[in-house]
N, C-alpha and C positions, 0 to 999 in steps of 0.2 A: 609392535608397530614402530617402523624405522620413522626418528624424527627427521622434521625437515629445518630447514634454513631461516623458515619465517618463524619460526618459535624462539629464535633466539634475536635479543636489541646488544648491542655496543652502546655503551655508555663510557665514551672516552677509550682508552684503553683494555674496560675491561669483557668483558662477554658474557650475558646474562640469560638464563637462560627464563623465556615468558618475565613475569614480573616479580620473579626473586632477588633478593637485594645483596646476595652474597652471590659473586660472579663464579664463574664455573671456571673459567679461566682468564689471564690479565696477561698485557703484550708489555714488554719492557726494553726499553731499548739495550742496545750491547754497548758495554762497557768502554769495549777498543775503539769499533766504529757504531755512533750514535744513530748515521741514519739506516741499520739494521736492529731489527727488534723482532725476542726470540720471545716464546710460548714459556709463562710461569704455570707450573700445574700446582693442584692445590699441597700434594708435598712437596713443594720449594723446589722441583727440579726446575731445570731451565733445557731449553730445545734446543737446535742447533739456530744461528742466525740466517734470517731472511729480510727482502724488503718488506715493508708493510702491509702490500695487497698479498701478498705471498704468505704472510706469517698470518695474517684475520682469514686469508682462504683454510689455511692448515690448522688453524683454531677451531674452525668451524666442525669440519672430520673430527677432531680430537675430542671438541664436546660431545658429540652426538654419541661417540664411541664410551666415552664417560660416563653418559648417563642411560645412553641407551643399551651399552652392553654390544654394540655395535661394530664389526670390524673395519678398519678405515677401507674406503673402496680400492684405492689402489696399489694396494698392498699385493705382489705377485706372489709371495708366498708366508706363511704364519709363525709364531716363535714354535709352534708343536711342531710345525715341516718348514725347517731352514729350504734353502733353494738347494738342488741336487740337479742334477746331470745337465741337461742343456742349458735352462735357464742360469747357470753357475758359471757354465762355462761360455754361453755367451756376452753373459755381462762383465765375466771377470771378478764375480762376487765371493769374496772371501766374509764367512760368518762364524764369529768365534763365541757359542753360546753359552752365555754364563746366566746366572740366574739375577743378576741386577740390572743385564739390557733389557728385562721385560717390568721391570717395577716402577 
């Protein structure tokens, strides 16, 4: 059952999911520029930087995907099917698959 949007609160920074007290995911500002703030996952990676509505919108996909096992929606193609022929070559997408872009 795909979860939705109302099951998870923000409590500051971080994003919880219903009333669990350990956050599913926590927004952190970047380093260089302060008022972008990237997606902490629970092993310590860090996302690329966005503004805030941008980085708590992509938060949101992210948990759902974490807990529910969920693929993010707008994802045009998966780490099993890199993008190939049109969509590659429309975009200009170069995908160099190693096994640590998906962990």
């Amino acid at each position: 059952m795909p979860l939705d949007r109302t099951e998870f609160v923000w409590h500051g920074l971080s994003l919880h999911h219903g009333r669990r007290k350990v956050p599913v995911l926590t927004l952190v500002a970047d380093e260089t520029y302060p008022h972008l703030y990237r997606i902490r996952y629970p092993n310590g990676w860090l996302s690329k930087p966005g503004n805030l509505t941008r980085a708590k919108d992509a938060a949101y996909d992210h948990a759902r995907y974490l807990l529910g096992g969920q693929r993010p929606v707008a994802a045009p193609y998966t780490a099993e099917t890199p993008p190939v022929g049109g969509y590659a070559l429309k975009h200009k997408v170069r995908v160099f698959a190693t096994q640590e872009n998906f962990e």
